[in-house]
mmJSON file of the N, C-alpha and C atoms, coordinates in Angstrom:
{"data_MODEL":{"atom_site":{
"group_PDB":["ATOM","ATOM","ATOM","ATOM","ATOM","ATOM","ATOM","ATOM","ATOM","ATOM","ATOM","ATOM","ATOM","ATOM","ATOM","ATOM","ATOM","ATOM","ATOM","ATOM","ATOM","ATOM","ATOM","ATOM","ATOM","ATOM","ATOM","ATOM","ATOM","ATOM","ATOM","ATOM","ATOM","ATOM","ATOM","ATOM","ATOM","ATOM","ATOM","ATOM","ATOM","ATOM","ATOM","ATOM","ATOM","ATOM","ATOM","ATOM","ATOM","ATOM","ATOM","ATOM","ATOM","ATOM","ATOM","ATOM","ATOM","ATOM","ATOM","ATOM","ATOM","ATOM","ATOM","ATOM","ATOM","ATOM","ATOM","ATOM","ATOM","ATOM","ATOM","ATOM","ATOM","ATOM","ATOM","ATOM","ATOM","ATOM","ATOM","ATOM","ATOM","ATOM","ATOM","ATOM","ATOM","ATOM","ATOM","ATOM","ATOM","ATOM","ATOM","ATOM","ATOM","ATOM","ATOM","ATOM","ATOM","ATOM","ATOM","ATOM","ATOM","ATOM","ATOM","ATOM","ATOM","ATOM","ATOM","ATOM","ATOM","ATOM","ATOM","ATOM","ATOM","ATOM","ATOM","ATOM","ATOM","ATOM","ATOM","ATOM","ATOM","ATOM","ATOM","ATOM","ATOM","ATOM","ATOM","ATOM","ATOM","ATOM","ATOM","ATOM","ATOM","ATOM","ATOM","ATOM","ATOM","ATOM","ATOM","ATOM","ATOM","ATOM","ATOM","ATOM","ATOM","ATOM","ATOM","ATOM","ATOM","ATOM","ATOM","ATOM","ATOM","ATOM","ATOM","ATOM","ATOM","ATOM","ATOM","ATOM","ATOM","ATOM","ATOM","ATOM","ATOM","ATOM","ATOM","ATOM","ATOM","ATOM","ATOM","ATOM","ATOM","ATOM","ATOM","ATOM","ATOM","ATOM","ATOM","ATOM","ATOM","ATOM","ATOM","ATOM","ATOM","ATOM","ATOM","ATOM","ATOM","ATOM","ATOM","ATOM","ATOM","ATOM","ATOM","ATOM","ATOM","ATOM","ATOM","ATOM","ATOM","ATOM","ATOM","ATOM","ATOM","ATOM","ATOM","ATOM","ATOM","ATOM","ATOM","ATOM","ATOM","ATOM","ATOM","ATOM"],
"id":[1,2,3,4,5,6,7,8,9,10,11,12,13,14,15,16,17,18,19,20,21,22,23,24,25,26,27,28,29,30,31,32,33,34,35,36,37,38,39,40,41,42,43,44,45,46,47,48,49,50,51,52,53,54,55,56,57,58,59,60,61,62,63,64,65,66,67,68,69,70,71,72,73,74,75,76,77,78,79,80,81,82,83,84,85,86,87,88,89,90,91,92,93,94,95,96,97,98,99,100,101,102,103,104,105,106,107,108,109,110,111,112,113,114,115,116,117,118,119,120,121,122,123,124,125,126,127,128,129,130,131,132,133,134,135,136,137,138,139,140,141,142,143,144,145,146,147,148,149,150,151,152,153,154,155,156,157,158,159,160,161,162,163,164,165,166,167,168,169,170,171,172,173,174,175,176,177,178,179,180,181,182,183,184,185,186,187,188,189,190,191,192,193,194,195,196,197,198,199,200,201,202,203,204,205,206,207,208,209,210,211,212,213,214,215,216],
"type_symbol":["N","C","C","N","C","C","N","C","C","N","C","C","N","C","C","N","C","C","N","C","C","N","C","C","N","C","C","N","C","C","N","C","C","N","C","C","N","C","C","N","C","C","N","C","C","N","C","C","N","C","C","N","C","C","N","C","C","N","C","C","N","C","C","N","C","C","N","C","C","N","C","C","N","C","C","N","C","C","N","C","C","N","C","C","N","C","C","N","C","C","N","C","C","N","C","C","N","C","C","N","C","C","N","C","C","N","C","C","N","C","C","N","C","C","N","C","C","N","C","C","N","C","C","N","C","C","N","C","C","N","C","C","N","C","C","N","C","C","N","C","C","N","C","C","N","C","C","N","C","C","N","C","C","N","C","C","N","C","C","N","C","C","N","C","C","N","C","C","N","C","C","N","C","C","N","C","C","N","C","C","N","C","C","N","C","C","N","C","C","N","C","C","N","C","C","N","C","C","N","C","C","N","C","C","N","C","C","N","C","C","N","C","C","N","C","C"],
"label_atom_id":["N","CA","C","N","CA","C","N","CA","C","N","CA","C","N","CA","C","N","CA","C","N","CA","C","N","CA","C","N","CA","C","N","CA","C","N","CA","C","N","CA","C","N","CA","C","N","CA","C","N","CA","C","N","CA","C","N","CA","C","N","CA","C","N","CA","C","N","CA","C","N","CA","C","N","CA","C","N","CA","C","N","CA","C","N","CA","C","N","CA","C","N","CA","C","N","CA","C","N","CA","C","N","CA","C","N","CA","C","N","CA","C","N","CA","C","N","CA","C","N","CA","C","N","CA","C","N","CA","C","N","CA","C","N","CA","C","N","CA","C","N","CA","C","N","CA","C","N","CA","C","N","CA","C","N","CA","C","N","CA","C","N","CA","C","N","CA","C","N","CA","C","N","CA","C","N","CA","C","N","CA","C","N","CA","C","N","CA","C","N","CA","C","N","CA","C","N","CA","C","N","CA","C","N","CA","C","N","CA","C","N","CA","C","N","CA","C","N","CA","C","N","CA","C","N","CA","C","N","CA","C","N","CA","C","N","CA","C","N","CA","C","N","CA","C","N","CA","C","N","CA","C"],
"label_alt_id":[null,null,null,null,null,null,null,null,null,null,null,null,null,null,null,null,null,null,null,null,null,null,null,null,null,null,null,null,null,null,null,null,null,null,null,null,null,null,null,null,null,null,null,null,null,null,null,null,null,null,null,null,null,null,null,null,null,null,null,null,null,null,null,null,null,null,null,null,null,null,null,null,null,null,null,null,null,null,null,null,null,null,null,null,null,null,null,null,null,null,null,null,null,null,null,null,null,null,null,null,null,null,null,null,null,null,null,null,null,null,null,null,null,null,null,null,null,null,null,null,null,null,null,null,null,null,null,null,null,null,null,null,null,null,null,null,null,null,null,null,null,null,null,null,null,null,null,null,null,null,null,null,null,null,null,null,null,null,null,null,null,null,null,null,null,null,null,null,null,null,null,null,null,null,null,null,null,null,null,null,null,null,null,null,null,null,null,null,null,null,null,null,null,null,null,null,null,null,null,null,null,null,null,null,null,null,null,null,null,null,null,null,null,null,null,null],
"label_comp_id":["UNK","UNK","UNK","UNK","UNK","UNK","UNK","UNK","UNK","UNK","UNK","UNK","UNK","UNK","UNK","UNK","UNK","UNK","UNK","UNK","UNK","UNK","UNK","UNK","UNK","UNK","UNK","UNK","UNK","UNK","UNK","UNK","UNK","UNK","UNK","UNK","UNK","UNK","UNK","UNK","UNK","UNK","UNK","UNK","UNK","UNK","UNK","UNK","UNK","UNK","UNK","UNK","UNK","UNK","UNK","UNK","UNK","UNK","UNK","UNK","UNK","UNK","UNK","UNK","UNK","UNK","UNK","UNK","UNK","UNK","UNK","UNK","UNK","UNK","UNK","UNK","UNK","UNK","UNK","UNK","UNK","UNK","UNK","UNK","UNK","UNK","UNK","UNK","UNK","UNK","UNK","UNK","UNK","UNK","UNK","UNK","UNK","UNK","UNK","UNK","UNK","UNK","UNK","UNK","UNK","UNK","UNK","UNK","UNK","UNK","UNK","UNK","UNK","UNK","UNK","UNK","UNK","UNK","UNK","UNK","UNK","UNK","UNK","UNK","UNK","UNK","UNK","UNK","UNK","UNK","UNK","UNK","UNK","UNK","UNK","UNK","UNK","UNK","UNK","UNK","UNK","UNK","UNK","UNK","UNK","UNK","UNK","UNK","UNK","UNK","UNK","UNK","UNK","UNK","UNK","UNK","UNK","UNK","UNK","UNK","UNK","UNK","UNK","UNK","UNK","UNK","UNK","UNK","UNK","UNK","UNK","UNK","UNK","UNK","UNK","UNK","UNK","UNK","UNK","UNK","UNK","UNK","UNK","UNK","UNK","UNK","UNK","UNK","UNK","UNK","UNK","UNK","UNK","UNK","UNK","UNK","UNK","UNK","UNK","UNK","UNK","UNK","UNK","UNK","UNK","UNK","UNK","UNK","UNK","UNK","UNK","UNK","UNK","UNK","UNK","UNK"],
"label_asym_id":["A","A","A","A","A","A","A","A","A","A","A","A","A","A","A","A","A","A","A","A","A","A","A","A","A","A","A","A","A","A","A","A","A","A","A","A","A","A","A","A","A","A","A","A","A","A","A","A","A","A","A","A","A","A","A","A","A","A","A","A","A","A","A","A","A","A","A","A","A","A","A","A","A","A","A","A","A","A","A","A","A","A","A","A","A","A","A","A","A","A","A","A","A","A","A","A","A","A","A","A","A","A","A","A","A","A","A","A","A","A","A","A","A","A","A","A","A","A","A","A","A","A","A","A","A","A","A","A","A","A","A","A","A","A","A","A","A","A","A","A","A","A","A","A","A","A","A","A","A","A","A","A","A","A","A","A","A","A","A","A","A","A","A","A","A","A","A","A","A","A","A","A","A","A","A","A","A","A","A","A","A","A","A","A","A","A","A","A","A","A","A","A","A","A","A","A","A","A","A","A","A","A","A","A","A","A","A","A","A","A","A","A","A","A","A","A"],
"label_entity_id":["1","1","1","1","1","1","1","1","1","1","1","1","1","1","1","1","1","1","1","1","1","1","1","1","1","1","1","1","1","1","1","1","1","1","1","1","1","1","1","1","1","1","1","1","1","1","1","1","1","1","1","1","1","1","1","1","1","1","1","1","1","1","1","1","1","1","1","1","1","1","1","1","1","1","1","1","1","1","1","1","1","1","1","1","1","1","1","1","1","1","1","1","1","1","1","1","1","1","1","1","1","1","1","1","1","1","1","1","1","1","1","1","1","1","1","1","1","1","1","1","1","1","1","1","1","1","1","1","1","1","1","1","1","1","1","1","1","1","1","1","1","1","1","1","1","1","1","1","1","1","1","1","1","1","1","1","1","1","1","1","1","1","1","1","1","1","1","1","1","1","1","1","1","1","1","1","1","1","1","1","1","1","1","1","1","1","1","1","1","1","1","1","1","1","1","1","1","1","1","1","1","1","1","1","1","1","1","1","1","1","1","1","1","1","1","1"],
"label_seq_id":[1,1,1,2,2,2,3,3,3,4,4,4,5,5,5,6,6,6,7,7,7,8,8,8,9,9,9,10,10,10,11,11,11,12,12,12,13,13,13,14,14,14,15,15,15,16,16,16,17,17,17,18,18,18,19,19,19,20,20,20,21,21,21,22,22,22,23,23,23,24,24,24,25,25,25,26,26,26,27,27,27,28,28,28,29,29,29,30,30,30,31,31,31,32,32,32,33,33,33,34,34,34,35,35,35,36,36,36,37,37,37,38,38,38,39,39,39,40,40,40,41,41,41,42,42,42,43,43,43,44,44,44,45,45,45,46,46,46,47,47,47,48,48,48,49,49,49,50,50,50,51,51,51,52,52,52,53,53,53,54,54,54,55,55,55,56,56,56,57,57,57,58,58,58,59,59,59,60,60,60,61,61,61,62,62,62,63,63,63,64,64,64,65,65,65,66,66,66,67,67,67,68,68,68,69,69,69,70,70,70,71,71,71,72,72,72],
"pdbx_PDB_ins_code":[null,null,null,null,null,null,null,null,null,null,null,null,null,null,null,null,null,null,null,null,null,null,null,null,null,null,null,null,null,null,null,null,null,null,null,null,null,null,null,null,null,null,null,null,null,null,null,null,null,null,null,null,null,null,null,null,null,null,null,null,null,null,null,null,null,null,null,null,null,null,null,null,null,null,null,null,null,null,null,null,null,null,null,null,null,null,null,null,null,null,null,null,null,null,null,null,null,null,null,null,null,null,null,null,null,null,null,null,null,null,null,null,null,null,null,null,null,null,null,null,null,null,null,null,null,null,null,null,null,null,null,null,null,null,null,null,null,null,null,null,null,null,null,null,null,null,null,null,null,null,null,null,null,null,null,null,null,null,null,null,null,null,null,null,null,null,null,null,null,null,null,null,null,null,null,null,null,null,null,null,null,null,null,null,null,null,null,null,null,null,null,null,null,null,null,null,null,null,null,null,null,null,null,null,null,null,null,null,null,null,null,null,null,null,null,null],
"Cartn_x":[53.19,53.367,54.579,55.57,56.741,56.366,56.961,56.307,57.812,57.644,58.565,58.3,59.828,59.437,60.128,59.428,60.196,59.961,60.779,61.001,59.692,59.264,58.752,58.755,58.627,59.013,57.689,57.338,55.892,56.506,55.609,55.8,54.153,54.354,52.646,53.162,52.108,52.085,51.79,51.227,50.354,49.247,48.648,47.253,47.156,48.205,48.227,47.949,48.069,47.77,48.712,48.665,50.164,50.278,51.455,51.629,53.244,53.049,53.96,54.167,56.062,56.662,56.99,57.597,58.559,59.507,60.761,61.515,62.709,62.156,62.402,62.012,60.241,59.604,59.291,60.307,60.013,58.656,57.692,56.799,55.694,55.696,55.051,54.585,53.487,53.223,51.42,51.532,50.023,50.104,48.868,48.22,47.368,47.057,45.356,45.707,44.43,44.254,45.007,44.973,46.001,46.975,48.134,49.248,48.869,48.112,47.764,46.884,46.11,45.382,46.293,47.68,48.045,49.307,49.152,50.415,49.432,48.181,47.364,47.437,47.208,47.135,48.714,49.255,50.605,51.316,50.139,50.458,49.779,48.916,47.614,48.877,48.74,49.899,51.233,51.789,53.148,52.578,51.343,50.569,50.771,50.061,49.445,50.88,51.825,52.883,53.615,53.989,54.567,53.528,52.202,51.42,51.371,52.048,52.265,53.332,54.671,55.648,55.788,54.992,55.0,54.417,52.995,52.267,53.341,54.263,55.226,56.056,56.591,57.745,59.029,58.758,59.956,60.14,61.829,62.167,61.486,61.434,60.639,62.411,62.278,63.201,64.037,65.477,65.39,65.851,65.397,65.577,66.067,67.61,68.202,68.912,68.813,68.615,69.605,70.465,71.591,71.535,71.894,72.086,73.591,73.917,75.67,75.705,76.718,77.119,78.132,77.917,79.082,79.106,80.517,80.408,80.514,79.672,79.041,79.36],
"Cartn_y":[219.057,217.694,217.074,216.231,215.53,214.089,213.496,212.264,211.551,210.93,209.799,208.436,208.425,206.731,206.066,204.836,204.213,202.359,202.247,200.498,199.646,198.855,197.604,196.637,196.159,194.383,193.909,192.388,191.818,190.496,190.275,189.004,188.128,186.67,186.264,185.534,185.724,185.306,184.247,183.553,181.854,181.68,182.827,183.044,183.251,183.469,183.682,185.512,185.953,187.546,187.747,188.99,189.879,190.778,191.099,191.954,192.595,194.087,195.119,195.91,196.087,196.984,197.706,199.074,200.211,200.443,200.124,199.943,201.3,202.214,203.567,204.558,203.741,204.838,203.55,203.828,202.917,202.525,201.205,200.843,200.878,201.377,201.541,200.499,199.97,198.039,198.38,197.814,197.324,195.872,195.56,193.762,194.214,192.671,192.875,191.302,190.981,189.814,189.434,190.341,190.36,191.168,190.605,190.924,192.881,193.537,194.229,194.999,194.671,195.193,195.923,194.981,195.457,196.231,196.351,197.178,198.98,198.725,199.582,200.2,199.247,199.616,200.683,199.937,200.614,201.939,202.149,203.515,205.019,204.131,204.634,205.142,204.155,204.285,204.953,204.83,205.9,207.384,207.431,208.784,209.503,208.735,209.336,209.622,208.505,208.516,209.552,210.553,211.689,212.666,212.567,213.905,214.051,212.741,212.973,213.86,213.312,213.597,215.176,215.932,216.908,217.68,217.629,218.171,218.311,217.487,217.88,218.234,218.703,219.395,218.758,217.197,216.305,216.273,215.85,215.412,214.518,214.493,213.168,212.405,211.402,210.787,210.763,211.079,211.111,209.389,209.13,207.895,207.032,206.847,206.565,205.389,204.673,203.098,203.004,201.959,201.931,199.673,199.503,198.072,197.778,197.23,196.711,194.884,194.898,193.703,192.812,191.43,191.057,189.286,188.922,187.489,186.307,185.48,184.123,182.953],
"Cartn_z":[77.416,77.86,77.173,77.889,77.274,77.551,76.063,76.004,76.852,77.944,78.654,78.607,78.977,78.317,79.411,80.344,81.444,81.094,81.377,81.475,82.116,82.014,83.116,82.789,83.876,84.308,84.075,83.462,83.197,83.982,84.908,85.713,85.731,85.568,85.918,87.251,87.846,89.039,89.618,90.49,90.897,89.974,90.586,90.248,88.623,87.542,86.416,86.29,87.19,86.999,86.239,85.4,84.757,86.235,86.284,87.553,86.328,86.736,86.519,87.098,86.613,88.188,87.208,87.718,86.672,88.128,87.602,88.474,88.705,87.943,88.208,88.918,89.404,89.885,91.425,92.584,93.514,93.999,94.025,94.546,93.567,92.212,91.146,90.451,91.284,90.801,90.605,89.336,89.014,88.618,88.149,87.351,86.491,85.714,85.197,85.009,84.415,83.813,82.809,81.919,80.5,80.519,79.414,79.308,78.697,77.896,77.48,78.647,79.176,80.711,81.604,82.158,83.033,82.142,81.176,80.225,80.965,80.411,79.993,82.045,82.765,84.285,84.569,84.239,84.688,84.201,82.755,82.609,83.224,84.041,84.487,86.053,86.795,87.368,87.912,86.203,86.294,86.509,85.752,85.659,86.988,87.562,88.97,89.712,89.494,90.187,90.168,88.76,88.332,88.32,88.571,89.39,90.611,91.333,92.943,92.738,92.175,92.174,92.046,91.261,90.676,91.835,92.371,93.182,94.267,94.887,96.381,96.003,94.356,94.488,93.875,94.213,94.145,92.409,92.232,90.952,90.46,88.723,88.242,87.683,87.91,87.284,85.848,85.629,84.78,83.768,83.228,82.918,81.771,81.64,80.306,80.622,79.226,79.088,77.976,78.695,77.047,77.136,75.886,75.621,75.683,76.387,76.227,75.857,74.996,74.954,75.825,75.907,76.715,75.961,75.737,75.279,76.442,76.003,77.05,76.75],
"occupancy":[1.0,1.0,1.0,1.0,1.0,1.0,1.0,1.0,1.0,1.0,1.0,1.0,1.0,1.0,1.0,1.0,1.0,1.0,1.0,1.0,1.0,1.0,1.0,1.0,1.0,1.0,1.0,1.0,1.0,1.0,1.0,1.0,1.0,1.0,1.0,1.0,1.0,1.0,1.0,1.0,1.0,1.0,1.0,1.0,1.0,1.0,1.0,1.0,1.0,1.0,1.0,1.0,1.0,1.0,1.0,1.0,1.0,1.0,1.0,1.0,1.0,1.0,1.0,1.0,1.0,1.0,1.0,1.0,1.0,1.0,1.0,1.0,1.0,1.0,1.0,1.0,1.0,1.0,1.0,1.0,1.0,1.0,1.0,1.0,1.0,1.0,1.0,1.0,1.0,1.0,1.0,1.0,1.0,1.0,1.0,1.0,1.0,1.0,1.0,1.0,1.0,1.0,1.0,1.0,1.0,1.0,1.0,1.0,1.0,1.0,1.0,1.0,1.0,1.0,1.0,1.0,1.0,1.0,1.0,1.0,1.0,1.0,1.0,1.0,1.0,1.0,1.0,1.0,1.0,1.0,1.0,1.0,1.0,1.0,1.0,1.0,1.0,1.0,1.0,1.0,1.0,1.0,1.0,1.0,1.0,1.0,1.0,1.0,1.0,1.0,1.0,1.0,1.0,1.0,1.0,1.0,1.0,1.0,1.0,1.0,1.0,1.0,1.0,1.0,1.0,1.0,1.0,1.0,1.0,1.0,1.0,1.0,1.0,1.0,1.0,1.0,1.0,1.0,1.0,1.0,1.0,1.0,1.0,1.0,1.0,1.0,1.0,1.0,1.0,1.0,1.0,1.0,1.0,1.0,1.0,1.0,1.0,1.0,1.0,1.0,1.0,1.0,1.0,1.0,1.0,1.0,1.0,1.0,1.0,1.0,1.0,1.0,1.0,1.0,1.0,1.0],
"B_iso_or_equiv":[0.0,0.0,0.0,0.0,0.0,0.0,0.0,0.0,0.0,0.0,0.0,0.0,0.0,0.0,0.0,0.0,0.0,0.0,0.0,0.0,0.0,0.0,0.0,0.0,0.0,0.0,0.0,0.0,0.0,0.0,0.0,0.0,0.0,0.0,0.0,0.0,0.0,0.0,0.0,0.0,0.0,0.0,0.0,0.0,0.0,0.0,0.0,0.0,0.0,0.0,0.0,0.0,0.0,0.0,0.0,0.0,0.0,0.0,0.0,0.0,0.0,0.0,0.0,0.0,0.0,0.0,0.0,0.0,0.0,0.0,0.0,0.0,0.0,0.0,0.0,0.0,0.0,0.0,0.0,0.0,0.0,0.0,0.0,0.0,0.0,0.0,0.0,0.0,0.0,0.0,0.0,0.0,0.0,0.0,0.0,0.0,0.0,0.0,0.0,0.0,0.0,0.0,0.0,0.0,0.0,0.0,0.0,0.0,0.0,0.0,0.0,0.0,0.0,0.0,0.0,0.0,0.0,0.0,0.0,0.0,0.0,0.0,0.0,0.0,0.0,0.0,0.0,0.0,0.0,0.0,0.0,0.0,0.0,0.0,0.0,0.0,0.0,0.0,0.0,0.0,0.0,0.0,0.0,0.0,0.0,0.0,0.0,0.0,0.0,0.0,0.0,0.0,0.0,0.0,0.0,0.0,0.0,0.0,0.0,0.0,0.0,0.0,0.0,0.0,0.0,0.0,0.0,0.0,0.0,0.0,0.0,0.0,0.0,0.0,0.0,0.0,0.0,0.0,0.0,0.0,0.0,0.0,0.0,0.0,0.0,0.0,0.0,0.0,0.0,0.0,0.0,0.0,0.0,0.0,0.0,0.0,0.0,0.0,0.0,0.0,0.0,0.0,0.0,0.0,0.0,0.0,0.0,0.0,0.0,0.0,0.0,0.0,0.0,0.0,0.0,0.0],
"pdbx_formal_charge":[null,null,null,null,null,null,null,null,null,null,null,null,null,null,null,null,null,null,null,null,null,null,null,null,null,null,null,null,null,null,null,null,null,null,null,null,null,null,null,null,null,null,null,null,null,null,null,null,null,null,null,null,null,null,null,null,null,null,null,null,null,null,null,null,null,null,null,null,null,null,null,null,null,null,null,null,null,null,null,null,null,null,null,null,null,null,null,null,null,null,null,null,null,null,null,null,null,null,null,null,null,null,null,null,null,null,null,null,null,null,null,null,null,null,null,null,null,null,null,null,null,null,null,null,null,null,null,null,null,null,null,null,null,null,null,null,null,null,null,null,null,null,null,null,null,null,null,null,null,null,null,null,null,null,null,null,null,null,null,null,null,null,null,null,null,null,null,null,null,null,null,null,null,null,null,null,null,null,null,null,null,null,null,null,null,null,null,null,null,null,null,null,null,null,null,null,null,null,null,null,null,null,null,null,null,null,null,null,null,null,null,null,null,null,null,null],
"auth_seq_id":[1,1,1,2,2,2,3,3,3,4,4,4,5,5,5,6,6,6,7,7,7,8,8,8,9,9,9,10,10,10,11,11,11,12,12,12,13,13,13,14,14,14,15,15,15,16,16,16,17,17,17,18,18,18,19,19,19,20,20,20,21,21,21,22,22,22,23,23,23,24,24,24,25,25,25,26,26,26,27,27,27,28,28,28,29,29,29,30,30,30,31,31,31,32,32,32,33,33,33,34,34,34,35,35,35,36,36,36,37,37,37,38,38,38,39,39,39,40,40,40,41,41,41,42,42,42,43,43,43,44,44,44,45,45,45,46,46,46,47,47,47,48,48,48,49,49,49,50,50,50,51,51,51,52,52,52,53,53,53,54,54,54,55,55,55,56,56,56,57,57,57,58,58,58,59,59,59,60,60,60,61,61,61,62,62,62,63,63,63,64,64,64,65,65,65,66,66,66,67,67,67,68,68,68,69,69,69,70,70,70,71,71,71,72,72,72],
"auth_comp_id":["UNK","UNK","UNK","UNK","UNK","UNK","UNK","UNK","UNK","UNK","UNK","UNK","UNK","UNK","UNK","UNK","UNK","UNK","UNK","UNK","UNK","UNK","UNK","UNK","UNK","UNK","UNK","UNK","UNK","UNK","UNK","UNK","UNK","UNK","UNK","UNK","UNK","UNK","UNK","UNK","UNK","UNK","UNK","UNK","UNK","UNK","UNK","UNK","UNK","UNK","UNK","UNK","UNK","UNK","UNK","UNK","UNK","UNK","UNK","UNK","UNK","UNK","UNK","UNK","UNK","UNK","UNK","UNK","UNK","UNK","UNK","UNK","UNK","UNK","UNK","UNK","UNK","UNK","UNK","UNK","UNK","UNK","UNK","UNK","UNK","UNK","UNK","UNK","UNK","UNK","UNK","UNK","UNK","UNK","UNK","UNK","UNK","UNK","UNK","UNK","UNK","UNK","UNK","UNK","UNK","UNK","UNK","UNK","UNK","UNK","UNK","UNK","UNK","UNK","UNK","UNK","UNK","UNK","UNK","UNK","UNK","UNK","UNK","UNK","UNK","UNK","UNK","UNK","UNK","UNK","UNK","UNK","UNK","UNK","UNK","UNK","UNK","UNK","UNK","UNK","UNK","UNK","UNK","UNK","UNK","UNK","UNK","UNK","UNK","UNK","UNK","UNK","UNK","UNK","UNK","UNK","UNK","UNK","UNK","UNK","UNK","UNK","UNK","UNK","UNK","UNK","UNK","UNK","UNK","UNK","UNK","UNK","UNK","UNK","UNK","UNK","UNK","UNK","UNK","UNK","UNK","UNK","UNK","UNK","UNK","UNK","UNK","UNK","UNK","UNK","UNK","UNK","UNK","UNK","UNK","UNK","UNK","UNK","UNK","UNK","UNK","UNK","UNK","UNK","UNK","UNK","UNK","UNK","UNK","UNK","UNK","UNK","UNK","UNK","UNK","UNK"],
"auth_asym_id":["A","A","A","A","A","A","A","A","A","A","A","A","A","A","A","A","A","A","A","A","A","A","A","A","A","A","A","A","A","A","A","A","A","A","A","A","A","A","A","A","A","A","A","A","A","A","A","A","A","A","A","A","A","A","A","A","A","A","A","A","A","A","A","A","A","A","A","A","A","A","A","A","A","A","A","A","A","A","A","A","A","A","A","A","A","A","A","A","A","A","A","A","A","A","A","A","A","A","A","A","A","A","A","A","A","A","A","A","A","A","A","A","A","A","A","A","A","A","A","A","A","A","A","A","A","A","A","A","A","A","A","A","A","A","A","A","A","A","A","A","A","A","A","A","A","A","A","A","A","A","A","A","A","A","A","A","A","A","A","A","A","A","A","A","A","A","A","A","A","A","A","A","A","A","A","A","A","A","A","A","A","A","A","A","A","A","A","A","A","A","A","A","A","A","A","A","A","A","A","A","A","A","A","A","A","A","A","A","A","A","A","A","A","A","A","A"],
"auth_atom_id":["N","CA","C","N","CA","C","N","CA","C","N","CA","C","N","CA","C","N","CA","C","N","CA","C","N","CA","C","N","CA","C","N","CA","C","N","CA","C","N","CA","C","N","CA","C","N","CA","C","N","CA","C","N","CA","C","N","CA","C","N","CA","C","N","CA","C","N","CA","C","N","CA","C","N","CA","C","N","CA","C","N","CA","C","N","CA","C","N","CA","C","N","CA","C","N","CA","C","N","CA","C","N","CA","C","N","CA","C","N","CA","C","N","CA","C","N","CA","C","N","CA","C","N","CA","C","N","CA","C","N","CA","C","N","CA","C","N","CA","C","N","CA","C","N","CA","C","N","CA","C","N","CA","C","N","CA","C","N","CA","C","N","CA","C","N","CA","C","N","CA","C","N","CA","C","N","CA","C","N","CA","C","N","CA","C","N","CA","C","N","CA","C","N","CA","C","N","CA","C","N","CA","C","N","CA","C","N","CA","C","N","CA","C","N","CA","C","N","CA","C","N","CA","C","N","CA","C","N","CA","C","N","CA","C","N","CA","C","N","CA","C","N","CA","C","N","CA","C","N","CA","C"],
"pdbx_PDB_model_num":[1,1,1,1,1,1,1,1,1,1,1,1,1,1,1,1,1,1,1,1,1,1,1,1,1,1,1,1,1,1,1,1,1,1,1,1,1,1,1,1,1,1,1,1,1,1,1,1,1,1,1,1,1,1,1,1,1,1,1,1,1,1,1,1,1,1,1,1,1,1,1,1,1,1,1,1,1,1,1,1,1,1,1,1,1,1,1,1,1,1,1,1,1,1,1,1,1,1,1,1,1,1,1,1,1,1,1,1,1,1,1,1,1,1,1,1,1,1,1,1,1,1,1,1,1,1,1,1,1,1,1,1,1,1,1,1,1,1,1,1,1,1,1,1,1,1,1,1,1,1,1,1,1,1,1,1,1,1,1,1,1,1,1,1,1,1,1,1,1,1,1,1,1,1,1,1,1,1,1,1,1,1,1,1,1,1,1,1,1,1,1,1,1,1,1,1,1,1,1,1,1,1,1,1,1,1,1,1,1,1,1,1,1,1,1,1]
}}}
């Protein structure tokens, strides 16, 4: 097993839901009630998402993240 590591987005919603996207893995959206819930949902999530991925064959993403500066 390789430990990966992907980005997500934490948005609350009307309703006050947490809702999370991983914006690497297209359409990869969970919630929960709590900020920690839907942390916990979305890894649940990516899971399944990269055992689909795996089961048809397809690439898993590879996914690298750099910080740049810029003055404002």
């Amino acid at each position: 097993m390789t430990l990966m590591k992907f980005r997500v987005i934490i948005e609350v919603d009307e309703d006050g839901m947490f809702v999370v996207q991983c914006p690497s893995l297209p359409g990869c959206i969970s919630q929960g009630k709590t900020k920690e819930e839907a942390l916990d949902n979305i890894k649940d999530a990516i899971k399944g998402y990269i055992e689909s991925l795996k089961k048809h064959g397809e690439p898993i993403p590879v996914v690298e993240e750099e910080v740049v500066e810029i003055l404002a």
